[in-house]
LOLUM-459538 format. One record per residue (C-alpha): residue number from 1; residue in one letter; x, y, z. Coordinates in steps of 0.05 Angstrom, whole numbers, padded with zeros to 5 digits. Each point is the difference from the previous one (the first is absolute). Layout:
% LOLUM-459538
   seke   loke        u        v        w
    NUM      a        X        Y        Z
...
END
This chain:
% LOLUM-459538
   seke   loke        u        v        w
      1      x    01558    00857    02051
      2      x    00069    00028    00021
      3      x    00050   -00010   -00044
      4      x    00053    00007    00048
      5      x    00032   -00072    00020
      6      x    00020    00029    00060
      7      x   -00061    00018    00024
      8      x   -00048   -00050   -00026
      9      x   -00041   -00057    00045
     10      x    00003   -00047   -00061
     11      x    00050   -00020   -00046
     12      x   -00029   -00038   -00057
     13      x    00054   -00029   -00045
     14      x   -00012   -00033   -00070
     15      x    00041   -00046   -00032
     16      x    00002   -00003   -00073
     17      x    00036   -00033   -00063
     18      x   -00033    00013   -00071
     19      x   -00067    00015    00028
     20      x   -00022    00056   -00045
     21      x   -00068   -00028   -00007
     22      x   -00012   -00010    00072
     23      x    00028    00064    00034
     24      x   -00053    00043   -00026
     25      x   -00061   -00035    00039
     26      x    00036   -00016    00057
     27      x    00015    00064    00014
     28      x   -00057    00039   -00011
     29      x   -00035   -00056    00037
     30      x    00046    00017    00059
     31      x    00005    00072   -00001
     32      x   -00081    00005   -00001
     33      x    00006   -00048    00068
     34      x    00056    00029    00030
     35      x   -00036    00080   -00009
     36      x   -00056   -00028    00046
     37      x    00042   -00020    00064
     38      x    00015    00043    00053
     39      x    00073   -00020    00008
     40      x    00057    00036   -00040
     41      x    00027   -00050   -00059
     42      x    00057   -00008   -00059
     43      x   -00004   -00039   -00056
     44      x    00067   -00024   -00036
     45      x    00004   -00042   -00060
     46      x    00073   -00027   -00011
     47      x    00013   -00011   -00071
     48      x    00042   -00063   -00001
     49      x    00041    00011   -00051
     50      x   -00058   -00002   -00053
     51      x   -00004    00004   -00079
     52      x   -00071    00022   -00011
     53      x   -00002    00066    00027
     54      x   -00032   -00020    00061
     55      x    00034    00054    00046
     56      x   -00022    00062   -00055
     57      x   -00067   -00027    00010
     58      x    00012   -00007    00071
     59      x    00016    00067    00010
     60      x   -00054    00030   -00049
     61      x   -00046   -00026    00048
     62      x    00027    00049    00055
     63      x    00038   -00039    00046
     64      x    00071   -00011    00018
     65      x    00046   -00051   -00029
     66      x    00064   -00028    00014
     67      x    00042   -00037   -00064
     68      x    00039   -00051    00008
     69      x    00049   -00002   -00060
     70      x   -00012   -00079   -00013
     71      x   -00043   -00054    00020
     72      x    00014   -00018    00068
     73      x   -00058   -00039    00022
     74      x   -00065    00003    00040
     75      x    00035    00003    00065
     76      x    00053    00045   -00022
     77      x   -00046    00044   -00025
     78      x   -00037   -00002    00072
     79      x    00059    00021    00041
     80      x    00020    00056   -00043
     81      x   -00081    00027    00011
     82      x   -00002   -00009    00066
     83      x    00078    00029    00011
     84      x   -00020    00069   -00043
     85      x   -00061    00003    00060
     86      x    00000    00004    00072
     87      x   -00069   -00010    00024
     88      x   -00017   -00048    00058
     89      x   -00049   -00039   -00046
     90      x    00016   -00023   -00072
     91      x   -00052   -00029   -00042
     92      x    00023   -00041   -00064
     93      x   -00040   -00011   -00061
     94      x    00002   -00033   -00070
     95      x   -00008    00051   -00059
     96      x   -00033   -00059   -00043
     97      x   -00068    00011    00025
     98      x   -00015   -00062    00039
     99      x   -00002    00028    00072
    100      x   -00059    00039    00012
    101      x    00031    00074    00033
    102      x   -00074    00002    00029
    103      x    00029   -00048    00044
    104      x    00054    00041    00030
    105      x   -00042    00043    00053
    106      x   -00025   -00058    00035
    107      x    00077   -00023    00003
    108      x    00014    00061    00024
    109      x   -00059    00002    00048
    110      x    00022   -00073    00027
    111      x    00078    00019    00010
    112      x   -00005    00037    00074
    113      x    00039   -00046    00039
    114      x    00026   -00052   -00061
    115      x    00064    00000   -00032
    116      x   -00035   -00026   -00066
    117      x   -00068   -00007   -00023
    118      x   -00001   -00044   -00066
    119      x   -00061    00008   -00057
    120      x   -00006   -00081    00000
    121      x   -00017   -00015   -00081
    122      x   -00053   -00058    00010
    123      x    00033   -00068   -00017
    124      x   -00051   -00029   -00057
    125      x    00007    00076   -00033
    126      x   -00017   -00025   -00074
    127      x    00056    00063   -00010
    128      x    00061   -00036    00019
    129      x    00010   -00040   -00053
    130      x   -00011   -00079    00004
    131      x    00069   -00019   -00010
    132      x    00022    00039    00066
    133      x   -00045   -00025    00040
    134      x    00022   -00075    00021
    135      x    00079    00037    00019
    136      x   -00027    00061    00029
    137      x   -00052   -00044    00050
    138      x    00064   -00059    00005
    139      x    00043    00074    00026
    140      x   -00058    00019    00043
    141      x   -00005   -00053    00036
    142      x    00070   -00017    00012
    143      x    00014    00077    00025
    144      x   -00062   -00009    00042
    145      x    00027   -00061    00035
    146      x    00071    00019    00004
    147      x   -00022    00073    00038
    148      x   -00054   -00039    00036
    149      x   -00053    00051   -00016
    150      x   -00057   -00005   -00057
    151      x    00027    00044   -00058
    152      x   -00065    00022   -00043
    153      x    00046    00024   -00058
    154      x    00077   -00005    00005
    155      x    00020    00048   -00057
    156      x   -00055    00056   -00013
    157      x    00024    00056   -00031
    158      x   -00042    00052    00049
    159      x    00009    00011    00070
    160      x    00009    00061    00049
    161      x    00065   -00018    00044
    162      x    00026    00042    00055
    163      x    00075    00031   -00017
    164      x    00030   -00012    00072
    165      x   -00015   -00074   -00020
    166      x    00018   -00007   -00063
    167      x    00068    00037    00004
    168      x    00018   -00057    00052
    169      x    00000   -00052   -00058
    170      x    00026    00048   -00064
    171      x    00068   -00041   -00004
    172      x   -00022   -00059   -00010
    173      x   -00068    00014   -00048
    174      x    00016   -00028   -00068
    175      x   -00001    00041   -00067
    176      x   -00043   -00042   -00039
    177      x   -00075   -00021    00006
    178      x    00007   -00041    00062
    179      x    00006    00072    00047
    180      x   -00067    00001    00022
    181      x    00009   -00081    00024
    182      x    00057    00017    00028
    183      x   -00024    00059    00042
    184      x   -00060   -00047    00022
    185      x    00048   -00046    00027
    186      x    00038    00042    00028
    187      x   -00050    00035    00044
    188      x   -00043   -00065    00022
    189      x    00064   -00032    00017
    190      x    00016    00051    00047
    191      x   -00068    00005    00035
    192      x   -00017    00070   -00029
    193      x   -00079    00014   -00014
    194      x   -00013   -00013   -00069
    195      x   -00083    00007   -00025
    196      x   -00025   -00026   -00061
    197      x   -00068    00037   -00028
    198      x   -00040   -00034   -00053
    199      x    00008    00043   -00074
    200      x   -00022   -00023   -00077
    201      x    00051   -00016   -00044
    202      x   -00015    00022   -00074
    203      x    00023   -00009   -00072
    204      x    00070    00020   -00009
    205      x    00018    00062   -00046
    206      x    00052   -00023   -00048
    207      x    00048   -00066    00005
    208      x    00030   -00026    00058
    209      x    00076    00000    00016
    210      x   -00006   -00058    00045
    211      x    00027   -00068   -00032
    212      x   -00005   -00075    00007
    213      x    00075   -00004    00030
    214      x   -00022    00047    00054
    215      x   -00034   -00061    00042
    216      x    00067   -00022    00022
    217      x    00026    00066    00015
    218      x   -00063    00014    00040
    219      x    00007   -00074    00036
    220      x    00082    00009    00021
    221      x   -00025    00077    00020
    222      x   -00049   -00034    00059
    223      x    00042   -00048    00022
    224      x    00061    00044    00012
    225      x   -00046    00055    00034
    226      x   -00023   -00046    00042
    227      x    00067   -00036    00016
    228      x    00029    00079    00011
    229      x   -00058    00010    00064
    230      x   -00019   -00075    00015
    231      x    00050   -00061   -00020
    232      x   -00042   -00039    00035
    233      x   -00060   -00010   -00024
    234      x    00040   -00023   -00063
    235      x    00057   -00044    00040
    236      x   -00041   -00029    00041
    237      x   -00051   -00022   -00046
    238      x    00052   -00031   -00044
    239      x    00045   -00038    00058
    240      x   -00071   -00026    00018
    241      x   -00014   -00031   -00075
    242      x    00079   -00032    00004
    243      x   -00006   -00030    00077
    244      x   -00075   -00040   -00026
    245      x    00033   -00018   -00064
    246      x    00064   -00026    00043
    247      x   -00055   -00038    00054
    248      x   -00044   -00029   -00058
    249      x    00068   -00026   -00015
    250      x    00018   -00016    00056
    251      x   -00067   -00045    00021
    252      x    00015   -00035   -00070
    253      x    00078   -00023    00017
    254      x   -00030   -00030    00066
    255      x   -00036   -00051   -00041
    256      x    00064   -00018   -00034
    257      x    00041    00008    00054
    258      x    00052    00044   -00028
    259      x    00002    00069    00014
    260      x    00029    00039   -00061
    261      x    00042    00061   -00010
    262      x   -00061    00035   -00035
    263      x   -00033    00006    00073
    264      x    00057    00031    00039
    265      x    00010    00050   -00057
    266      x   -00074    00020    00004
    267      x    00003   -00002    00070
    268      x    00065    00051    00004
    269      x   -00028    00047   -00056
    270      x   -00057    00015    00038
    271      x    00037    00020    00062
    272      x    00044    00033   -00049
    273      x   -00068    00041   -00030
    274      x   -00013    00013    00064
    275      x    00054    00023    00037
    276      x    00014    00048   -00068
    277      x   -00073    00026    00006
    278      x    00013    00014    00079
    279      x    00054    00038   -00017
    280      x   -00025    00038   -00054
    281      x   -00065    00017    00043
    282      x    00051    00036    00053
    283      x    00044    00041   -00051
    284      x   -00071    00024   -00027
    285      x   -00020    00014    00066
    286      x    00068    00038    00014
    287      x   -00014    00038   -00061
    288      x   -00061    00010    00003
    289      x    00012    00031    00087
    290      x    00056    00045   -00030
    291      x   -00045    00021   -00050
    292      x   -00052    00021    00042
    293      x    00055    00037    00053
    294      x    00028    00045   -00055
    295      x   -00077    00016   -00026
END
């Protein structure tokens, strides 16, 4: 491996916050994958502003680490590993354990012509825990419908994304958990090639730092990603639901032949929904042509 960021095929950048226990394996797991590929790589733990000593044992293990002098999240902690690198692909991976770096060859193998190839955790994993799974399938879905493409996993925590598309989207990727949703979004919305890959999902290394209240977060983060590249397919949807409820009205005043205020109000919001969602879609489309000129 060449140690050399500036030189390197592969940047592979490791978040981690008080994951002493976890670092250890997932490194040497890594390191013995990444010494049989034929493609020059980096590996980068950012120490998120930990209390355990995870970056000393981070850097015992022989690789390079960036601090962060508090915790600044799991996105933070992403764009500061992938701004200390400058390779065309980055791969991201948890340092509790759970993602399998056997895995990351075959992402690697699959990326020639994709801006991101995602390790898809399977859905019924018995090691995502039970209480996650009715909001994490409830978020799936809803993403998948609001992109209009079949997400396999919204938020996995390993992929292999290409830099000239990810750097399009930095700005707006979030500090917290939901960065890897957000970046998902953000690509399908805009038609770039995203691949998912099956991989196993194991025991996690340690305790979680993801929380209850983080549903909500997660939920507002897909519906503004998707109102940022597509209004749309959230306007239009909801002007629909207020023009039927304003018609099933409607149907019922012609029985008792008096037409309330109730029906013109749903009536009007609708148009309102949908003349706002019009022209949202063209300020994103704007953006998004203005975007694409200065890239």
């Amino acid at each position: 491996m060449d140690p050399d960021p500036r030189v390197v095929d592969v940047a592979v950048v490791i978040p981690a916050f008080n994951e002493r226990e976890g670092v250890p394996r997932t490194l040497d797991e890594l390191m013995a994958v990444l010494d049989t590929l034929d493609v020059s790589c980096e590996v980068v733990v950012v120490d998120d502003g930990s209390t355990d000593g995870t970056g000393d044992v981070a850097e015992a293990c022989g690789v390079r680490v960036v601090r962060l002098t508090s915790n600044r999240g799991y996105g933070a902690a992403l764009k500061a590993g992938i701004a200390a690198t400058s390779s065309e692909l980055v791969a991201i991976i948890d340092a509790d354990g759970t993602y399998p770096a056997d895995a990351l060859p075959e992402l690697l193998r699959r990326s020639a012509g994709i801006d991101m190839v995602v390790g898809a955790r399977p859905a019924d994993s018995a090691n995502i825990p039970a209480i996650r799974r009715p909001g994490k399938r409830l978020l799936t879905r809803l993403a998948s419908f609001l992109s209009g493409t079949e997400i396999p996993d919204l938020n996995s925590g390993m992929r292999v994304i290409r830099r000239s598309a990810l750097e399009q989207f930095l700005p707006i990727l979030p500090s917290g958990f939901s960065f890897t949703m957000t970046i998902t979004l953000s690509l399908l919305c805009t038609e770039h090639q995203v691949l998912y890959v099956p991989i196993e999902y194991r025991p996690r290394i340690g305790d979680s730092k993801l929380r209850a209240t983080d549903f909500m977060t997660f939920l507002i983060l897909v519906l503004r990603t998707v109102l940022l590249f597509n209004p749309l397919k959230v306007f239009l949807p909801l002007g629909g639901i207020v023009f039927l409820v304003g018609t099933v009205k409607f149907v019922y005043d012609l029985f008792l032949w008096n037409l309330s205020e109730s029906v013109v109000m749903a009536f009007l919001t609708a148009v309102i929904l949908w003349t706002v969602g019009l022209l949202a879609d063209m300020i994103a489309r704007l953006q998004l042509g203005s975007g694409s000129r200065r890239s």
